[in-house]
ROFILO-532389 format. One line per 8 residues: their letters; for each residue x, y, z of C-alpha. Coordinates in steps of 0.5 Angstrom, whole numbers. Layout:
BEGIN
A	X,Y,Z; ...;
This chain:
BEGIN
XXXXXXXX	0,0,0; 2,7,-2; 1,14,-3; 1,17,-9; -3,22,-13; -6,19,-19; -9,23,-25; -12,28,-21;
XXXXXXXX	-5,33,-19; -4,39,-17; -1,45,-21; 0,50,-17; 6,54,-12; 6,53,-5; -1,58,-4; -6,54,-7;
XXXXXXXX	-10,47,-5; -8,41,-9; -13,36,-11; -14,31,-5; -9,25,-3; -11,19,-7; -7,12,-2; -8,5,-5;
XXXXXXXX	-10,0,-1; -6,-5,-6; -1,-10,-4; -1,-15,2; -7,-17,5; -10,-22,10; -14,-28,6; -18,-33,10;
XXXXXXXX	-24,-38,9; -30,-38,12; -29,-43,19; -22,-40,20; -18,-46,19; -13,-43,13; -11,-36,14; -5,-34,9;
XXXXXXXX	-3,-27,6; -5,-25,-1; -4,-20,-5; -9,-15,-9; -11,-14,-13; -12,-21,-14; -15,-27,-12; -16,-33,-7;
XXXXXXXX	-13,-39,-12; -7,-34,-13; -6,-33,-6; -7,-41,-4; -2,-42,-10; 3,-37,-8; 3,-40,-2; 5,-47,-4;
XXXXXXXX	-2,-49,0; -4,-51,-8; -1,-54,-14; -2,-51,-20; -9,-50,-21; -8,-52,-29; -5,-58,-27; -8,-65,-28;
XXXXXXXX	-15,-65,-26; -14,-60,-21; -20,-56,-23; -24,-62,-20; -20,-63,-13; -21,-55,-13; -28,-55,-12; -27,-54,-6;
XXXXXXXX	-24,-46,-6; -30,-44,-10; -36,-46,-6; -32,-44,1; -33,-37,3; -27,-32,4; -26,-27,7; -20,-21,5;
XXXXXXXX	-18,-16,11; -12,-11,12; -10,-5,18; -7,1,15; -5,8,18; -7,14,13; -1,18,11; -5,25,12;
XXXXXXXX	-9,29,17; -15,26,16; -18,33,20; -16,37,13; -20,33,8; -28,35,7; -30,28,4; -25,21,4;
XXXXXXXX	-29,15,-1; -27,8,-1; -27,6,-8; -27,0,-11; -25,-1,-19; -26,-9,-18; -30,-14,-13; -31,-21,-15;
XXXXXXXX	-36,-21,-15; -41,-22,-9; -38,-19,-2; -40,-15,4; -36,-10,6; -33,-7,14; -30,0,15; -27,-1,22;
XXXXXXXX	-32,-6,24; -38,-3,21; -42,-5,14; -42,0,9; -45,-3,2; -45,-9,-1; -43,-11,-8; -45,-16,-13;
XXXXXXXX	-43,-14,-19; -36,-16,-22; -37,-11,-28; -38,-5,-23; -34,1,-20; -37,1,-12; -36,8,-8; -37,9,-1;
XXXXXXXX	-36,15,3; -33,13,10; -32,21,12; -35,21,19; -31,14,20; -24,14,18; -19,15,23; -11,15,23;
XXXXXXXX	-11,7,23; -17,3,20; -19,-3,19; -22,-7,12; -25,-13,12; -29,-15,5; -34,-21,7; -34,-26,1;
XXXXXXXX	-40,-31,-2; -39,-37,-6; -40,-35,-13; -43,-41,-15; -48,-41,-7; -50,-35,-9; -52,-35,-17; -56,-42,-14;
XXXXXXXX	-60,-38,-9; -61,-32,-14; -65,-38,-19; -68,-41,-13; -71,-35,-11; -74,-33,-18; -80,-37,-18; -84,-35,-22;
XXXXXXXX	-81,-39,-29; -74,-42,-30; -68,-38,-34; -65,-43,-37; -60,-46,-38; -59,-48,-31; -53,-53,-31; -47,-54,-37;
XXXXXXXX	-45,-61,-40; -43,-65,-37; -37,-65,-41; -35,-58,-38; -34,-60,-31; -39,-54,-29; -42,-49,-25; -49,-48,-25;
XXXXXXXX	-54,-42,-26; -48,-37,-28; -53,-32,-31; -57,-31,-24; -49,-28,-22; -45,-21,-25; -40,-25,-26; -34,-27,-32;
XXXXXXXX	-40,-32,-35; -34,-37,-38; -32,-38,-30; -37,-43,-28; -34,-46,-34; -35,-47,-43; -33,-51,-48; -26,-48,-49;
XXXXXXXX	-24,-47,-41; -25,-49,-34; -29,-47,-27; -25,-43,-23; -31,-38,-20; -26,-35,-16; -26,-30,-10; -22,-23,-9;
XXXXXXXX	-21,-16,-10; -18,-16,-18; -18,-9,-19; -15,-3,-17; -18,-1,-9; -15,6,-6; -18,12,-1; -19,19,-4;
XXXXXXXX	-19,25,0; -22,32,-2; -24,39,0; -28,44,-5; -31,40,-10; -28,32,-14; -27,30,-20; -31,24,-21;
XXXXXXXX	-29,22,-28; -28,26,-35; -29,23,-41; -29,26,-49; -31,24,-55; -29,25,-61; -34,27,-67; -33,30,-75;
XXXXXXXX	-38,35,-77; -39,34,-84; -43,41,-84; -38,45,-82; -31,40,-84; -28,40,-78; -27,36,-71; -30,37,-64;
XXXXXXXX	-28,34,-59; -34,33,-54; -31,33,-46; -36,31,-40; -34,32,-33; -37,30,-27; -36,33,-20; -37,31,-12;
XXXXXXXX	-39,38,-10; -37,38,-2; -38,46,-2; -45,49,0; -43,55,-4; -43,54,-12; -36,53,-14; -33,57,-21;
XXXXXXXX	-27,57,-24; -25,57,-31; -23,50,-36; -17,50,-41; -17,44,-46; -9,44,-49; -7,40,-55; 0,42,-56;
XXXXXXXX	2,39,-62; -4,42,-66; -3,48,-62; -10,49,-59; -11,53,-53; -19,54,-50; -22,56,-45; -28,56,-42;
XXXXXXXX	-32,58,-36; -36,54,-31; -40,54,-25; -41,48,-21; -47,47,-15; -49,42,-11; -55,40,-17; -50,42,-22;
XXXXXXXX	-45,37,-22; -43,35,-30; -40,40,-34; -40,39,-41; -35,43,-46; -35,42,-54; -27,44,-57; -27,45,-64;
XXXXXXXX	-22,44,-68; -22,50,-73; -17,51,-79; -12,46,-76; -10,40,-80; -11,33,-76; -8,27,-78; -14,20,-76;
XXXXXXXX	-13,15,-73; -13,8,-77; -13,1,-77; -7,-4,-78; -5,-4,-85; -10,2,-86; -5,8,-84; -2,10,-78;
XXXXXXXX	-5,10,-70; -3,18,-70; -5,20,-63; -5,27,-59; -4,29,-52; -9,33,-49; -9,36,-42; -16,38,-39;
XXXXXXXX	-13,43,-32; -20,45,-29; -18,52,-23; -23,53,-19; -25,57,-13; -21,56,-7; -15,55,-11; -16,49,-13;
XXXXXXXX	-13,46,-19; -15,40,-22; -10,36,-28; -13,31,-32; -8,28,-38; -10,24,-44; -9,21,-51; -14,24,-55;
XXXXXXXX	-15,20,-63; -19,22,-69; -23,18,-73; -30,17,-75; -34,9,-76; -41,8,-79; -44,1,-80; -46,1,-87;
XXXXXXXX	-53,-2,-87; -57,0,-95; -60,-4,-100; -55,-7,-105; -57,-8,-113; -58,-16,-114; -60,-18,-107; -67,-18,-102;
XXXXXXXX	-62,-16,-96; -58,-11,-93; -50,-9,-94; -47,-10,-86; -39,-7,-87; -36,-2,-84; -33,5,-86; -27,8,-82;
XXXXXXXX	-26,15,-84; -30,14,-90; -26,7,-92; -30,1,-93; -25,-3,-89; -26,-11,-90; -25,-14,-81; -19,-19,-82;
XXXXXXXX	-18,-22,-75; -21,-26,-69; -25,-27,-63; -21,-25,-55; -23,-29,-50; -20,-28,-43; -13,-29,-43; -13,-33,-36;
XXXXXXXX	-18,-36,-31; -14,-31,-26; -14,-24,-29; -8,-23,-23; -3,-28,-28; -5,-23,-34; 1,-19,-34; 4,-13,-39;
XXXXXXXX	9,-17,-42; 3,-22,-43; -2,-18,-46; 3,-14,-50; 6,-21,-53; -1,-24,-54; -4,-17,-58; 2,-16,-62;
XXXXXXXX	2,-24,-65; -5,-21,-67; -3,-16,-71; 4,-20,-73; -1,-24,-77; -4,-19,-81; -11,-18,-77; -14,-11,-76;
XXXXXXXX	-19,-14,-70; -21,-17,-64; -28,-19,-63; -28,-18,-54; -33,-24,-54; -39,-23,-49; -38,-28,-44; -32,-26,-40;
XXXXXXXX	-30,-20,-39; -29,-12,-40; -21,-12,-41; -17,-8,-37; -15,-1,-39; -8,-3,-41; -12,-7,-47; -15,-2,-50;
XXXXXXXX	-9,3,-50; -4,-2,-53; -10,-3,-59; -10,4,-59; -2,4,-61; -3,-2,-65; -9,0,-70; -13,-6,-68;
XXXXXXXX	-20,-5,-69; -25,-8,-62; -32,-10,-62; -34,-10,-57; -39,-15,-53; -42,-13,-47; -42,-19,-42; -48,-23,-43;
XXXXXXXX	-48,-30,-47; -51,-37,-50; -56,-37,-44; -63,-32,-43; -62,-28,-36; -67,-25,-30; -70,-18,-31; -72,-16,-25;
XXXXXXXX	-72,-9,-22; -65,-11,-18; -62,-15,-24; -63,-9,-29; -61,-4,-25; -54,-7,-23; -54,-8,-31; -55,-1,-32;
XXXXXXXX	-50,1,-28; -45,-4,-30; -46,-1,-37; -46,7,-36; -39,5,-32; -36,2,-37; -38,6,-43; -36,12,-39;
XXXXXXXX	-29,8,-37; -28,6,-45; -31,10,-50; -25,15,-51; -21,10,-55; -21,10,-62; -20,3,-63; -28,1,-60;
XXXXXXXX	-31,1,-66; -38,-2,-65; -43,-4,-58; -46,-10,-59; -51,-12,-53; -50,-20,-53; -46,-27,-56; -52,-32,-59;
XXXXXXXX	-57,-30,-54; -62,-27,-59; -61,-34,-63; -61,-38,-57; -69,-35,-56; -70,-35,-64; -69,-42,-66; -70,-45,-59;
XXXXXXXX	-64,-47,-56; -67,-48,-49; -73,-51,-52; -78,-47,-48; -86,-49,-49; -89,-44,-55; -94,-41,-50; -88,-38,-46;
XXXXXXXX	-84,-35,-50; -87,-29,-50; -85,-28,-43; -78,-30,-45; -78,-25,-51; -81,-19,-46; -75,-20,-42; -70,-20,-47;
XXXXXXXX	-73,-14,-50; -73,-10,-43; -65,-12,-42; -63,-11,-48; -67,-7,-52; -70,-2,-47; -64,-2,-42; -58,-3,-46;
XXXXXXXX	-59,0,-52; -62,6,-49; -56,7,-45; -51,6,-51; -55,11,-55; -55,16,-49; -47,15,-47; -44,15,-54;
XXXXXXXX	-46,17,-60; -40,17,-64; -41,9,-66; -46,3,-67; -50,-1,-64; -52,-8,-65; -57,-12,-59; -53,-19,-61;
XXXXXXXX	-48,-22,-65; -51,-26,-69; -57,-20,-71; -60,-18,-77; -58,-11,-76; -63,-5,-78; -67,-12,-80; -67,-15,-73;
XXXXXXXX	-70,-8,-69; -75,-7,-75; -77,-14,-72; -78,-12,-65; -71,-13,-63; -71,-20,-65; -71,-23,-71; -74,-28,-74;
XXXXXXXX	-67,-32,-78; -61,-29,-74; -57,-32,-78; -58,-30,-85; -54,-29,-90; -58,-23,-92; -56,-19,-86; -52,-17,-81;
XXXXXXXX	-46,-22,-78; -47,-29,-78; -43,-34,-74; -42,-42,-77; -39,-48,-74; -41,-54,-79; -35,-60,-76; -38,-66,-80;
XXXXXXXX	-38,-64,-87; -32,-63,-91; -29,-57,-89; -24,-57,-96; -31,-56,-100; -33,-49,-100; -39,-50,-103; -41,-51,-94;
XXXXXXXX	-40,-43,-92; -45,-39,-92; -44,-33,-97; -45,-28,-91; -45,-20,-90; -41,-21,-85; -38,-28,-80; -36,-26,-73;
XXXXXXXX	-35,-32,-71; -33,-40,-74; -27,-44,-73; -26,-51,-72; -21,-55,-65; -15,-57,-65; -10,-59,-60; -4,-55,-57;
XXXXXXXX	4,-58,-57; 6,-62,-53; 11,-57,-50; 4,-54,-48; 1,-61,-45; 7,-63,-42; 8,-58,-37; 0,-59,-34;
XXXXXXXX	1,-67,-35; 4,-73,-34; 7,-79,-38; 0,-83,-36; -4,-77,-39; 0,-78,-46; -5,-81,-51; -10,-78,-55;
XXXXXXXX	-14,-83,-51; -13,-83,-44; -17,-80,-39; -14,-74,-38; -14,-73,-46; -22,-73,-45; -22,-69,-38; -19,-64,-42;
XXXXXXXX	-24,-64,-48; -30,-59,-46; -34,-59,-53; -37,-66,-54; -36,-70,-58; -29,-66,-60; -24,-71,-60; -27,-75,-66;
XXXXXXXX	-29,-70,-69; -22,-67,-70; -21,-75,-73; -27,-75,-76; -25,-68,-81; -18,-70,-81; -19,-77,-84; -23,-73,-90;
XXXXXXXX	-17,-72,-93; -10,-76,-88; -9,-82,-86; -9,-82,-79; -2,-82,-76; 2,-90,-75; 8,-90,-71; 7,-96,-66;
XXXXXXXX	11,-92,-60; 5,-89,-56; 8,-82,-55; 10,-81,-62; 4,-83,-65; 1,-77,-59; 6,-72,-62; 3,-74,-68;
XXXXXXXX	-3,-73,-67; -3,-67,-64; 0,-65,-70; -4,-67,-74; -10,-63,-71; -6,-57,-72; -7,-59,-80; -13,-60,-80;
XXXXXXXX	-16,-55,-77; -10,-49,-80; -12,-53,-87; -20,-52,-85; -19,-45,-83; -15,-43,-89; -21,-46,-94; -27,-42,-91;
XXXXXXXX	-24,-36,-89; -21,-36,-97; -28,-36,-99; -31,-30,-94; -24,-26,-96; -26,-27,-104; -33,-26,-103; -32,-19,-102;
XXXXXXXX	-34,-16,-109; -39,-20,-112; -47,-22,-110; -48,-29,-112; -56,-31,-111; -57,-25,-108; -51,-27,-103; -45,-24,-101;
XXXXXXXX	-41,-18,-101; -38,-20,-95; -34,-15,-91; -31,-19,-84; -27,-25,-82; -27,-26,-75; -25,-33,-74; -26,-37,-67;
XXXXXXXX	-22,-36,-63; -15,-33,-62; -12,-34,-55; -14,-40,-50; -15,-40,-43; -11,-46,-40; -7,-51,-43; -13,-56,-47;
XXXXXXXX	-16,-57,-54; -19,-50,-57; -21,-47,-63; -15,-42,-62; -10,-40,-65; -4,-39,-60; -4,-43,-55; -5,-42,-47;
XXXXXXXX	2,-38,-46; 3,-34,-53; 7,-40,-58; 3,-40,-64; -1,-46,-67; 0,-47,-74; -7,-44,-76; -4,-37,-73;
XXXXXXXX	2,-38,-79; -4,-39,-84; -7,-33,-81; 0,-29,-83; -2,-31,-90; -9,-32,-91; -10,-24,-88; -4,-22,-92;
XXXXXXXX	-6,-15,-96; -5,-18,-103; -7,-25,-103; -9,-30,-108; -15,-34,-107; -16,-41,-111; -21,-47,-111; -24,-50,-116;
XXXXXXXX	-32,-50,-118; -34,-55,-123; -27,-57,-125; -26,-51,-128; -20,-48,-122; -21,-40,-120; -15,-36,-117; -18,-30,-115;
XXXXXXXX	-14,-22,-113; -15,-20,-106; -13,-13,-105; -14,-10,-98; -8,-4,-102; -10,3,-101; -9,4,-109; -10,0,-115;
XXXXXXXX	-4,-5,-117; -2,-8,-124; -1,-15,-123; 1,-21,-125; -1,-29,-123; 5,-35,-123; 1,-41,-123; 7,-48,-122;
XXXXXXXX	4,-54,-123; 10,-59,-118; 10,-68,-118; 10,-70,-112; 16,-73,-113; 20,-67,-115; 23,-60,-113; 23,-58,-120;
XXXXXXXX	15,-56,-123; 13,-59,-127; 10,-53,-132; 10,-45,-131; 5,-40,-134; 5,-32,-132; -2,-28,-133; -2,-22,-137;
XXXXXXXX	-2,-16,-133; -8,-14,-129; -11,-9,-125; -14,-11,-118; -18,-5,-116; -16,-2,-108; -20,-7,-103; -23,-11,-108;
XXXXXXXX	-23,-19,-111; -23,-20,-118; -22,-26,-121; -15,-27,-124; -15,-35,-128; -20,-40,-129; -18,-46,-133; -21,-53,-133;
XXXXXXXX	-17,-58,-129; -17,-63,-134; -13,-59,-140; -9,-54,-134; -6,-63,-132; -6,-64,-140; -1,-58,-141; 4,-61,-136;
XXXXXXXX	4,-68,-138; 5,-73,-133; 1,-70,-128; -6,-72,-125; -10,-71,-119; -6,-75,-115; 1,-74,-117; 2,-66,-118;
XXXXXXXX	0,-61,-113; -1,-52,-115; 2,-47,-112; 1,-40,-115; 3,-33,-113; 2,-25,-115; 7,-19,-117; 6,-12,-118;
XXXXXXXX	9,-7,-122; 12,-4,-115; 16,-11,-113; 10,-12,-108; 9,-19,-107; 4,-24,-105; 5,-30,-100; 5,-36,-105;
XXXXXXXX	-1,-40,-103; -3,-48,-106; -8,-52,-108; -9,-59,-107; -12,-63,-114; -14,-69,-108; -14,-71,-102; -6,-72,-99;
XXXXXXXX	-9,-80,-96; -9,-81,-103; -4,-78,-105; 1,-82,-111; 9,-80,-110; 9,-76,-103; 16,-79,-99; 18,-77,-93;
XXXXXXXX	23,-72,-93; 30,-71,-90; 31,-64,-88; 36,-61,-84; 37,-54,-81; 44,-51,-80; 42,-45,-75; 45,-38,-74;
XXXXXXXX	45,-32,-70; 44,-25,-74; 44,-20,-68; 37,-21,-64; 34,-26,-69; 37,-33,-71; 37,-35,-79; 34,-42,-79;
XXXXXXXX	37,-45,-87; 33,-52,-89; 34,-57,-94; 30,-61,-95; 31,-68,-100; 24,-68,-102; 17,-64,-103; 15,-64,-95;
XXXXXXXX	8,-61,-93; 6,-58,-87; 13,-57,-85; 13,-55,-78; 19,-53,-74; 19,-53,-66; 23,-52,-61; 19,-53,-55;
XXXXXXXX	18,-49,-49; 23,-43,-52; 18,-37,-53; 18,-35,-60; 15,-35,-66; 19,-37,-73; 17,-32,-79; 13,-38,-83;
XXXXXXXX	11,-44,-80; 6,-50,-83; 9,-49,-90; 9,-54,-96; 16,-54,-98; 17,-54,-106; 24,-51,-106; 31,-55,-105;
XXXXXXXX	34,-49,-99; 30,-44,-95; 31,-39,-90; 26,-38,-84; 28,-33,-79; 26,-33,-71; 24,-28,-66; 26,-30,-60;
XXXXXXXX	21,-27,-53; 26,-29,-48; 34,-29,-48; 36,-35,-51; 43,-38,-55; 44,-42,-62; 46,-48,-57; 39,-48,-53;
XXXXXXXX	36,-47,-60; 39,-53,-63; 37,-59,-56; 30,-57,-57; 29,-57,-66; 26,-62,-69; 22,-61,-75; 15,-65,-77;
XXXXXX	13,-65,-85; 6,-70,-86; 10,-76,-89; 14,-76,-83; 7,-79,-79; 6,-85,-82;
């Protein structure tokens, strides 16, 4: 615990009063369980499992099945407490609050032994006023419930008709009732992750004292007149006033770098306690703010000092950025539909990226290095947006501020997800709160592109996930509509104006609120986004994707490396089979269906020893899900500029899902500690700002231009056509040049199969595989992509190849120089628990020589690289 004075600072000489002492109460508490038989310290923020941990009272809460053994914590009750002295005169302060800026979730709190309030809701900030009670030393104590007792009493208590679902599968080793509880949703369990219903203080907690008058919050906005084609910036302060008279004083708003200077004069009372200013950016050049790939994330510093009677000056620093957002929804010529793509600063912008979930079970573990690491290999691999799915939490400010930095877009879920929820009076109006708290905390950053009110729970009601009886559905519906449509969205509209909204994800958009808020088809491809998981047909046919607006979500599972497993497991656990392996799987069915998929098209793997043919296996998983995510986001990325049955014009491709919680078989894409699954390097390629997409239509082979390029480029097409066999193709041909128009997709080459085989000889389907890439006019190049002319089980002449590396250090990076003796696809190079990502991965290997670079995260040597190498191509499996 400190002192220390936090935004609010004093700008003044010895004569005037600064803004009060703010003293946080983090670091080092007393933690203990309801009956007192276990008493240890913790630290807040954080939570009861980490203090265990850290304690050694515990292993690993990951390790094994410790999310079984550990029931246990979640269902006791905890109780956390400190003594602390002020390091103030008490006496000299007018007002002293307690403010919270996270409690998970349900506790009562104790000021010096007395009750001063009560929360329930992890996404809330709580303030108390402890004026009259504090002293020179005091004691705090908060009184916590189990969340998952209370969640059950909640539904016990709500009788007059059930909410469901009432409990998880079974397969997800859950907790019940989780949307009877303001709570990260996803830590009662889901199908990706564990139940750890934690309890603790996770946010920042601190005293602040003040006389005259308090700056609560100030937020801003910023906003394009396209009257006047100038900027504003819409600031809003709000004021505790302690003082009986009016307070007045004068406001200057300074933007250095764009040399504005403005004043203004206020008066606050008692009943009068917000200010509201408008700057105005007039005859001054402003440089936007814009996504990754789009231009640069140029941002400004602007102070905002308030001098008010009494000589009291307050500070408040912040970034300020400039961009604008529409959502597109207007009819388009050939389509009964409407179009759902964004502009950003007028730009149509295609959504290239994935879906956030949280990146622990216990948020204390989410350091800086660790969400800086996570947010960077999002835009390494050439996303521009993060979906902030709506069943775990709103981020932490860190978050938004490196997305800001980084140009990636966010769209933002509020926390309710796959399940329908309560709407009583107490229940709305803890949501409500929640809602306007967080507005005013995030709607300032520029990367926050759209609201949307829910994940799957306007679909869940439409078709009838829940299977409620036809006569009560009105009341369902009734209940929706309250919490999301006559709350939510009023709130949205109230608080910030300056992006979208939408009630849910899937949603119809303007479609959905002309049906009442709830739409008849969610998912159509008609209108608004759609999310698409299909496991049991071919996801090599692209003829399954649904030609969509919009896809916020669709993926398919893999597993993590076994350098990941390992350290969470033991050797009785290594088998595709074992206990552990089916323990881990939380989606039903999900082990065979990973199988399933990829037997379509690849043996499965047939080395006798057990943990090889593990290995394998994980590996396998890794290509059919990379393979599967490819095809489809292929077809959404080349279905941008063309209606087909009154289908397409599909402007986003946000996959499921790009992190993982624990250490188990996901739809992610870097597994729980940040290594990258070999998905994330197809992803580094398939959102590349210059692609070529191919795939066949009725034996006719396509290669389509994608183009996320600010400007036209003249373009060429090289098409390869390679024997198994050799490293030498077979037969080449360069198109003519051709124009592929700034963030469009055009179709480049189509050929019969059977007459592009007949111009190279001896090739068929089983023997010859294509591979194809773009060039420009401007030494711009595409990543060479490849299409597979037949199922790689029934390939004819693939041999396993011998590759070796020679590794070398160039400054920071390491050169890893292969040779491989024959074609190899799926080469993936691995170096166990080292952290780092190569520069390509998962590549099919069609030259002699190639050189992959690695980025190490942490020191590492040439020495260390070359114990822990190993490379796997597909035939090494068999």
């Amino acid at each position: 615990m400190h002192l220390h004075l936090l935004t609010l600072v004093a700008l003044c000489g010895a004569c005037c009063v600064a803004a009060g002492p703010s003293y946080s109460l983090r670091g080092s508490w007393r933690v203990s369980n309801r009956n007192g038989s276990l008493k240890l310290p913790g630290t807040v923020p954080g939570c009861v499992h980490s203090a265990l941990y850290q304690r050694g009272l515990i292993q690993d809460p990951y390790y094994r099945y410790n999310d079984l053994h550990y029931r246990w914590i979640s269902l006791d009750n905890w109780i956390y407490s400190t003594d602390f002295k002020i390091p103030f005169n008490v006496s000299e302060w007018q007002k002293v609050k307690l403010i919270f800026e996270g409690v998970d979730t349900v506790a009562e709190i104790l000021f010096n032994n007395v009750i001063i309030g009560k929360t329930n809701n992890m996404f809330s900030g709580y303030s108390f006023d402890i004026t009259g009670m504090v002293r020179d030393t005091n004691s705090l104590k908060l009184r916590f419930q189990s969340a998952v007792q209370y969640a059950e009493l909640q539904s016990r208590a709500h009788t007059r008709y059930s909410v469901p679902p009432n409990c998880p599968p079974k397969e997800q080793n859950g907790e019940c009732h989780v949307n009877f509880i303001r709570k990260e949703q996803c830590s009662f369990s889901w199908d990706w992750g564990p139940s750890f219903p934690s309890q603790g203080i996770w946010r920042d907690v601190r005293l602040e004292a003040y006389n005259i008058s308090h700056l609560n919050h100030l937020t801003f906005s910023t906003m394009y007149d396209n009257a006047s084609l100038e900027w504003n910036i819409e600031i809003e302060a709000s004021f505790d006033v302690v003082s009986s008279k009016p307070v007045g004083g004068q406001v200057t708003v300074a933007i250095p770098k764009l040399k504005i200077r403005q004043q203004y004069n206020i008066k606050l009372q008692q009943r009068q306690r917000v200010v509201k200013l408008l700057v105005k950016i007039s005859k001054v050049a402003v440089e936007t703010w814009w996504p990754r790939g789009h231009g640069n994330q140029t941002g400004y510093s602007m102070t905002v000092l308030f001098e008010l009677d009494g000589s009291l000056n307050i500070k408040k620093s912040a970034m300020v950025y400039f961009r604008t957002v529409q959502l597109i929804e207007e009819p388009i010529e050939g389509s009964s539909g409407r179009s759902f793509y964004f502009k950003i600063n007028g730009l149509p912008i295609f959504l290239k990226g994935s879906n956030w979930i949280p990146a622990d079970s216990f948020q204390d573990k989410v350091t800086s290095e660790r969400l800086h690491r996570l947010l960077q290999s999002a835009v390494d691999a050439n996303m521009n947006t993060l979906r902030v799915w709506g069943g775990g939490i709103y981020e932490q400010d860190e978050f938004y501020e490196l997305c800001d930095e980084l140009g990636i877009m966010v769209w933002q879920d509020f926390m309710f997800a796959c399940a329908l929820y309560p709407a009583e009076k107490s229940f709305v109006e803890s949501v409500r709160a929640e809602v306007a708290y967080q507005i005013r905390r995030l709607k300032s950053h520029p990367s926050i592109i759209i609201w949307s009110g829910n994940n799957e729970n306007e679909v869940a009601l439409s078709i009838n996930w829940f299977h409620i009886k036809h006569r009560d559905l009105k009341t369902y519906i009734n209940d929706y509509v309250t919490l999301y449509v006559k709350n939510i969205r009023e709130i949205v509209l109230s608080e910030d104006k300056t992006r979208p909204f939408i009630v849910s994800s899937p949603t119809n958009g303007v479609k959905t609120m002309e049906e009442g808020g709830i739409s008849k088809d969610p998912y159509s491809s008609l209108y608004g986004d759609v999310h698409f998981y299909d496991y049991a047909s071919d996801c090599w046919d692209w003829q399954v994707f649904p030609k969509a607006r919009l896809v916020s979500e669709y993926g398919y599972q893999s597993w993590p490396s076994f350098s990941t497993l390992e350290k969470v497991s033991s050797k009785e656990d290594w088998s595709y089979t074992s206990h552990f392996s089916l323990h881990r799987q939380h989606h039903v069915n999900g082990n065979n269906e990973m199988l399933e998929q990829a037997q379509l098209h690849f043996r499965l793997p047939q080395r006798t020893d057990p943990l090889l043919k593990f290995k394998d296996t994980l590996y396998l998983t890794q290509v059919m899900q990379a393979q599967c995510v490819k095809t489809e986001t292929e077809f959404y990325m080349r279905s941008r500029s063309e209606i087909v049955d009154g289908k397409g014009h599909t402007m986003g491709a946000l996959y499921w899902q790009l992190n993982d919680i624990w250490q188990a078989p996901s739809w992610a894409s870097l597994e729980y500690g940040g290594k990258w699954k070999m998905l994330h390097y197809f992803a580094r390629r398939f959102f590349a700002p210059l692609l070529p997409v191919g795939f066949e239509d009725k034996g006719v082979f396509y290669v389509y231009g994608v183009s996320d390029l600010h400007r036209d480029y003249n373009t060429q097409l090289t098409v390869r056509l390679y024997n198994w066999r050799s490293l030498e193709p077979l037969c080449s041909l360069v198109t003519s040049s051709t124009v592929i128009k700034a963030g469009q997709a055009v179709v480049l080459y189509e050929k019969p199969v059977l007459e592009l085989l007949g111009r190279c000889g001896d090739c068929t389907r089983e023997t010859c595989v294509i591979s194809f890439h773009l060039s420009t006019d401007s030494d711009l190049f595409s990543p060479t992509n490849y299409h597979f002319l037949s199922s790689l089980k029934d390939a004819k002449g693939l041999a396993r190849a011998n590759i070796t590396v020679n590794i070398s250090q160039k400054g920071d990076l390491f050169v890893f120089d292969l040779k491989t003796s024959a074609i190899a696809p799926f080469v993936w190079l691995d170096v166990g628990s080292i952290p780092g990502r190569f520069s390509d991965n998962g590549f099919l290997m069609i030259e002699k020589m190639r050189s992959v670079l690695f980025y190490p995260w942490k020191l590492t040597s040439k020495s260390e690289l070359q114990q822990a190498f190993s490379v796997t191509s597909l035939a090494d499996i068999y």
